[in-house]
C-alpha positions as CSV (number, residue, x, y, z in Angstrom):
1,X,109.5,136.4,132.2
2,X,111.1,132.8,131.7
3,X,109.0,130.5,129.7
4,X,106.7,127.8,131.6
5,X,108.2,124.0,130.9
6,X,105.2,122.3,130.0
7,X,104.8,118.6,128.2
8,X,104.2,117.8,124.6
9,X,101.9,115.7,122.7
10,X,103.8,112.4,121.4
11,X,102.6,109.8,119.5
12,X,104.0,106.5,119.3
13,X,104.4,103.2,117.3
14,X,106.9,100.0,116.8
15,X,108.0,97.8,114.8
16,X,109.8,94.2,115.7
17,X,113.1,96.3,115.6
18,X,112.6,99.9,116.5
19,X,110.2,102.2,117.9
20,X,108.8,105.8,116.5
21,X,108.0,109.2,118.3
22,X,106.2,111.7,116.9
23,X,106.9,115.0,118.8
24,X,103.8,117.5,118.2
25,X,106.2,120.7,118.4
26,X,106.5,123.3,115.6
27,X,109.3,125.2,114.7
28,X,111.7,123.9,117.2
29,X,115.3,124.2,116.6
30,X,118.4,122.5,118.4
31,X,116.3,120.2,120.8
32,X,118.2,118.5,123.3
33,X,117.8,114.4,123.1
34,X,119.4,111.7,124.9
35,X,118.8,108.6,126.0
36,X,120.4,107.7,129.6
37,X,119.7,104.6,131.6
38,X,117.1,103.3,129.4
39,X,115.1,106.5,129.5
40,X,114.6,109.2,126.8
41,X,115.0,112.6,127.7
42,X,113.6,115.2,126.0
43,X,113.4,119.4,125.9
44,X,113.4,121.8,123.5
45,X,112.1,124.8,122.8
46,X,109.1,125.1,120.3
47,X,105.6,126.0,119.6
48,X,102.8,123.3,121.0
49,X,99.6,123.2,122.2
50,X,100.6,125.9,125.0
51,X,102.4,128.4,122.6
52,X,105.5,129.1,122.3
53,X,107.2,127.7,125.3
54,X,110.0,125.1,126.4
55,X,108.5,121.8,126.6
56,X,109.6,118.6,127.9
57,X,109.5,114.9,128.8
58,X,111.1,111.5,129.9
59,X,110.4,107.9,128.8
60,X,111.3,104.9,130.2
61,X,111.0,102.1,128.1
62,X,109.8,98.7,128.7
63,X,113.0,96.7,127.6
64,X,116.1,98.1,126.2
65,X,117.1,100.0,123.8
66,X,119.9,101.1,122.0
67,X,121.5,104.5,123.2
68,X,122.0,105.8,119.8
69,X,119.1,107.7,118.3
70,X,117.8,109.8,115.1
71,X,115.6,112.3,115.0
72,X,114.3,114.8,112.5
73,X,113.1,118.3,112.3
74,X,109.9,119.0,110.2
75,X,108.4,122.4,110.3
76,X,105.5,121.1,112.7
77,X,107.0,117.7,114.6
78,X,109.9,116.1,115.5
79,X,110.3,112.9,114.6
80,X,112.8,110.5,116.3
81,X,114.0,106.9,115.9
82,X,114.6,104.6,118.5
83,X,116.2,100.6,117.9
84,X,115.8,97.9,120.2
85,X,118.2,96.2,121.4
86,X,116.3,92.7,121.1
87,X,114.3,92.5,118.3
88,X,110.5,91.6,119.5
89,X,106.9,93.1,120.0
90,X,106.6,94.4,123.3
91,X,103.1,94.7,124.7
92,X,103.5,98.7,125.6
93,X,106.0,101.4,125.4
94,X,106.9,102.5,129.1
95,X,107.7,100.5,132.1
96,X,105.3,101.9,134.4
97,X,102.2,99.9,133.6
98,X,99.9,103.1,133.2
99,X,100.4,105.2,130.4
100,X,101.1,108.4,130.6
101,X,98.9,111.4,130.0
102,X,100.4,113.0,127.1
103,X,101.3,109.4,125.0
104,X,99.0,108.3,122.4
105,X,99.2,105.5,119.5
106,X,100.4,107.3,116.6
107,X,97.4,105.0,114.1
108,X,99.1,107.0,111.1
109,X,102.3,104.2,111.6
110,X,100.2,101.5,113.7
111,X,100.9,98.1,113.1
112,X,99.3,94.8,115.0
113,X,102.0,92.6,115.3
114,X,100.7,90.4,112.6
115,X,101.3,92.9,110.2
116,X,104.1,94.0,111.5
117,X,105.2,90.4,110.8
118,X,104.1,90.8,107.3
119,X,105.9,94.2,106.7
120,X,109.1,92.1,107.8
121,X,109.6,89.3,105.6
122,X,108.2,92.3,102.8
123,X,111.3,93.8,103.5
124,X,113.2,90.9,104.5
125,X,112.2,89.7,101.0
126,X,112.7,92.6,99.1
127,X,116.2,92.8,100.1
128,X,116.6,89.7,98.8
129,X,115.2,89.9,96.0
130,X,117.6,93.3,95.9
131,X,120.6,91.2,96.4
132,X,119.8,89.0,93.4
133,X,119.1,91.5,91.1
134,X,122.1,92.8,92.2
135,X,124.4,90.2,91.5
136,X,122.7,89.2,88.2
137,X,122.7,92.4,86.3
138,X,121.9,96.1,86.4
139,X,119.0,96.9,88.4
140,X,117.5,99.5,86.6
141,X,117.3,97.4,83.5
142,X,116.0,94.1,85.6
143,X,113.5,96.2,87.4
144,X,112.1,97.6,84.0
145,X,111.9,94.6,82.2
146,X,110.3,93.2,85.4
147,X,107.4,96.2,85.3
148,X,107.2,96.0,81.2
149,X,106.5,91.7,81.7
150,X,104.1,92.2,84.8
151,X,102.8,94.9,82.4
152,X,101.8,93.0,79.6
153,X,100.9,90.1,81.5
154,X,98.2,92.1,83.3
155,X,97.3,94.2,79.7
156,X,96.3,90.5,78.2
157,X,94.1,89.3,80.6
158,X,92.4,92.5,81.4
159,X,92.0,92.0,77.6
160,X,90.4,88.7,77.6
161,X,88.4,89.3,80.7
162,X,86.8,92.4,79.1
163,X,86.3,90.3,76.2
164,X,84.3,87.8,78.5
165,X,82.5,90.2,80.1
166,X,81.2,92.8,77.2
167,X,79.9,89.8,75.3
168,X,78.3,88.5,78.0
169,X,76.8,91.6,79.2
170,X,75.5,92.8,75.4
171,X,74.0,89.1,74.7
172,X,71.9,89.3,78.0
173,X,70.8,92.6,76.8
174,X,69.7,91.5,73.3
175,X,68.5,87.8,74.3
176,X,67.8,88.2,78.2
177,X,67.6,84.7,80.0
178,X,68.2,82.7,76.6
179,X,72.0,83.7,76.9
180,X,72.3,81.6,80.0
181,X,71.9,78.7,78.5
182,X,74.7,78.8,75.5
183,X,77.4,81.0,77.7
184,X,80.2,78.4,77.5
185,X,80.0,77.5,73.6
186,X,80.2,81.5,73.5
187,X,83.3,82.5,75.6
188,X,85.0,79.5,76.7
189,X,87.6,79.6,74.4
190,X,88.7,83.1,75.9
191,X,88.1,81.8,79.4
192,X,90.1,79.1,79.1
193,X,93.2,80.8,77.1
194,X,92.7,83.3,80.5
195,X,92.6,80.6,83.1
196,X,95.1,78.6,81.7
197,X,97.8,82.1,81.5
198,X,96.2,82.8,85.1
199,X,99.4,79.5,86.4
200,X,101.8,82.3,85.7
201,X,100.4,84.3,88.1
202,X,100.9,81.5,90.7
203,X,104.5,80.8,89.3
204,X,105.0,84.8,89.8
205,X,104.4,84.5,93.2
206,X,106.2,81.2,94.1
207,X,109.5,82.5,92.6
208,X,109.1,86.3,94.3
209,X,108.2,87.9,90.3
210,X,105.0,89.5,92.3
211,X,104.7,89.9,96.6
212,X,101.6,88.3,95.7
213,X,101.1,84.9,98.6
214,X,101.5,81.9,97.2
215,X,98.3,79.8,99.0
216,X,95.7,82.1,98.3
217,X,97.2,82.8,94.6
218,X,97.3,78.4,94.0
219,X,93.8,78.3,96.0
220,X,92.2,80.6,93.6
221,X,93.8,79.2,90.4
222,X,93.2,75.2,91.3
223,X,89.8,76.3,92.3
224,X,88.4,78.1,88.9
225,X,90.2,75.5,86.8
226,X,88.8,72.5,89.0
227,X,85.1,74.5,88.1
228,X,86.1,75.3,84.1
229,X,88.0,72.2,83.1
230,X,86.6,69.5,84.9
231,X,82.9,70.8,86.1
232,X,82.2,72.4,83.1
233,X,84.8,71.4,80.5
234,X,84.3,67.4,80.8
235,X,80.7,67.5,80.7
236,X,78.6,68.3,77.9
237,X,75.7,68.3,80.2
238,X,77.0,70.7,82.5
239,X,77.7,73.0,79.7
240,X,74.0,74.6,78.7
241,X,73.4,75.2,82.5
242,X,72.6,78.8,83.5
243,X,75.0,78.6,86.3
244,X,78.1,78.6,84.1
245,X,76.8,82.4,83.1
246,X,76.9,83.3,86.5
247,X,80.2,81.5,87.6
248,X,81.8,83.0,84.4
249,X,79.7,86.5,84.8
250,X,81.8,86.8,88.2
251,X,85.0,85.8,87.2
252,X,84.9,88.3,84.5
253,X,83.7,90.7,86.7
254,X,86.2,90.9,89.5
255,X,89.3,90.3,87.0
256,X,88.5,93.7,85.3
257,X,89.0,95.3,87.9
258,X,92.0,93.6,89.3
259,X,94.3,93.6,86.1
260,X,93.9,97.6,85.3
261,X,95.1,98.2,89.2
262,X,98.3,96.0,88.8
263,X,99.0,97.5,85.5
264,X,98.6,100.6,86.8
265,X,101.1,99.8,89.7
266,X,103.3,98.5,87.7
267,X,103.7,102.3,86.1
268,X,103.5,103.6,89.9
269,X,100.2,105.0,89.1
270,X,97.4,105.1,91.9
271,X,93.3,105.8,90.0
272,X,91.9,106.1,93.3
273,X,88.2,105.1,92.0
274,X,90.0,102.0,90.4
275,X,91.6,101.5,94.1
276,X,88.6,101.3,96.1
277,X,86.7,98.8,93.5
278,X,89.4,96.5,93.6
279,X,89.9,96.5,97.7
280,X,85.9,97.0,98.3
281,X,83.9,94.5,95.3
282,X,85.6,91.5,96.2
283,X,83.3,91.8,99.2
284,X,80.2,90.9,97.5
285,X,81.6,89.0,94.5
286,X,84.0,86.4,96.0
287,X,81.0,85.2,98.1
288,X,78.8,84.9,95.5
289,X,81.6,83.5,93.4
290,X,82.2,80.6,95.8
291,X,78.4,79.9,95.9
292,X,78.0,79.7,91.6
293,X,80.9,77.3,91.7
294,X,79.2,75.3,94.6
295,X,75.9,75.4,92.9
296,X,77.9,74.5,89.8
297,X,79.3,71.8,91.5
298,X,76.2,70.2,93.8
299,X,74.4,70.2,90.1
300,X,77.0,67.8,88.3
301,X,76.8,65.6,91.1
302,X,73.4,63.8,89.4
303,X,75.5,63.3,86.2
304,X,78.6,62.0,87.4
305,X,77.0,59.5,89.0
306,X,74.5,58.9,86.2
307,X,77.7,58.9,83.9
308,X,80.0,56.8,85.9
309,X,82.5,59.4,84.4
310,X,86.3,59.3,86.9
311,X,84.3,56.7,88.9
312,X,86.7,53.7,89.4
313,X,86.7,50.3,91.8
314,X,89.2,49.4,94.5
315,X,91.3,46.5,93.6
316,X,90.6,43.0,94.4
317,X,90.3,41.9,97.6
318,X,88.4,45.3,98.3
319,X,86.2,45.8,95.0
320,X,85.0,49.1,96.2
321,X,83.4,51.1,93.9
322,X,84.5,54.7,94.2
323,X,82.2,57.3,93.0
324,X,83.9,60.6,91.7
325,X,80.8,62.3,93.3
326,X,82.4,61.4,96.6
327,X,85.6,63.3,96.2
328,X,83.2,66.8,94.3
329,X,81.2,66.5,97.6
330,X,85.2,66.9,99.6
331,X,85.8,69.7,97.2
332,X,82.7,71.4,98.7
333,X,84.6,71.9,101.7
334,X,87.2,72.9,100.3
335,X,86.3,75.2,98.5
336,X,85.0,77.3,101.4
337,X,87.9,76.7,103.0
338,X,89.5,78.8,100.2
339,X,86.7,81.1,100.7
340,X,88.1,81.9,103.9
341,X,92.0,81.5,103.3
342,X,91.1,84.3,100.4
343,X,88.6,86.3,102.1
344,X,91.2,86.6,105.1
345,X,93.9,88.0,102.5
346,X,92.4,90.4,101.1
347,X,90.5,91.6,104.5
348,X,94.1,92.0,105.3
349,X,95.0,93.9,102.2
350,X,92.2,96.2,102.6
351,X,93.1,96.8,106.1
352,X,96.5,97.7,105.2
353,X,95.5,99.8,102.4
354,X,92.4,101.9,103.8
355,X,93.4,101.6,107.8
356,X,92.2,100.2,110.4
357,X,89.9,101.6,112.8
358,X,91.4,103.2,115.8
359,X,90.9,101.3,118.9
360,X,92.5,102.3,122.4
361,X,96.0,100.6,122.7
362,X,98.4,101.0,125.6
């Protein structure tokens, strides 16, 4: 009795330059796959959701594509590899406007075009930065050296941000509220020999070191130095305020469980526990980060104008006095603005790194 032709499920996805099919057919052998006229023919013989049958289909796509294609046999899909001819995002797969029955988004590959943007200049830069290497010495030994600095550099401040935070933590158990109040004259030392390390993390990602984004790296550093050195480190009356516990409480907090992920990367080591603290607690603590440095802020307001401290006057014909509080009352703004340039990266990150949720794509 000769097998009944029926279709397949396939599952698609793109990228800027080529587009992927996943083929739900096991143990297939010697399938025959062509691309004609802009439209992908396939048939083959295989086990799918109908048995063991022949199964087939044809796509047309919705710009052109290159006639040349790959595909590869696993023991329970096929997968194949189709390039554009033009590289671009198009808005579906076929040319006929409603999507056929057996297509679906493959969400194991999905990509919104913004991230597929992203994953681009990734590569685009790690090429690069392959090319380099390349032509400056033996990658092996560059790339090790490379993982043994990033390494280190993460080992020390984990270090000194434990430090920070286990004395912090065992003073508030011994002397409760009374710790508030001396916090800086306790740890600052550490915190700044951590903040002030923390500019080669920013120099990291300017040069390509880390894939790290410069903006939100140099938002984050400007942002806790602006708070440590000049909030906190310039005023003596700013320093036996409870809010510097909190501000530095936070810090501490979401740097150790940052550093031990990187050093763990850098050995290509994944501590899935360690994984979902760092992309989940920045949820609550960035927030309530931003708002002890605001609080921080708002409350040395009072003194710099009691002080006259960075206050100076326009010269003559103007003779404007300018009050420092006027430019902390503009760093207000911006630093929720970095809230938000922050918060959006690492939504992003997490996104990329959990998944997104599936939503119906054509």
């Amino acid at each position: 009795m000769e097998n009944q032709v029926l279709t397949p499920h396939v599952y698609w996805a793109q990228r800027h330059r080529e587009l992927y099919l996943r083929v739900e057919l096991s143990d297939v052998q010697n399938p025959a796959i062509s691309i004609t006229e802009n439209v992908l023919h396939f048939k083959a013989q295989g086990h799918g959701a109908k048995g063991d049958n022949v199964y087939e289909f044809h796509l047309e796509f919705l710009d052109l594509v290159k006639p040349e294609l790959v595909y590869k046999l696993t023991q329970r899909q096929v997968n194949i590899t189709v390039q554009k001819k033009v590289s671009q995002w198009w808005e579906r797969l076929t040319k006929q406007e409603k999507r056929p029955l057996f297509l679906a988004p493959d969400f194991d590959r999905w990509l919104d075009e913004s991230d597929a943007e992203m994953e681009l200049r990734a590569k685009e830069e790690e090429r690069l930065n392959k090319l380099r290497i390349e032509s400056q010495g033996s990658p092996e030994t560059l790339a090790s050296l490379k993982k043994g600095y990033l390494f280190m550099y993460n080992l020390v401040q984990f270090l000194g941000f434990s430090w920070i935070f286990v004395n912090m933590t065992v003073r508030f158990l011994i002397l409760g509220k009374e710790s508030f109040y001396d916090t800086f004259h306790t740890v600052a030392d550490m915190m700044y020999f951590c903040q002030m390390l923390a500019v080669v993390e920013a120099i990291n990602a300017a040069i390509g070191v880390t894939k790290s984004p410069v903006i939100p790296s140099l938002f984050q550093l400007l942002g806790r130095n602006f708070i440590l050195f000049i909030i906190f480190g310039t005023m003596e009356e700013m320093q036996n305020k409870a809010v510097v516990f909190f501000v530095f409480y936070i810090w501490s907090t979401a740097e150790i469980l940052r550093y031990p992920f990187y050093m763990l990367s850098c050995i290509d080591m994944d501590w899935k526990v360690l994984t979902w603290l760092r992309y989940t607690m920045w949820i609550p603590l960035y927030p309530l980060g931003c708002l002890a440095e605001a609080v921080s802020v708002i409350q040395s307001i009072p003194i710099f104008n009691e002080t006259g401290r960075f206050s100076f006057t326009l010269p003559y014909p103007v003779k404007i006095k300018v009050r420092f509080s006027f430019f902390l009352q503009i760093y207000l703004i911006i630093l929720f603005l970095g809230l938000y340039i922050n918060f959006r990266h690492l939504y992003k990150q997490r996104r990329r790194r959990f998944g997104q949720k599936k939503k119906k794509i054509h």
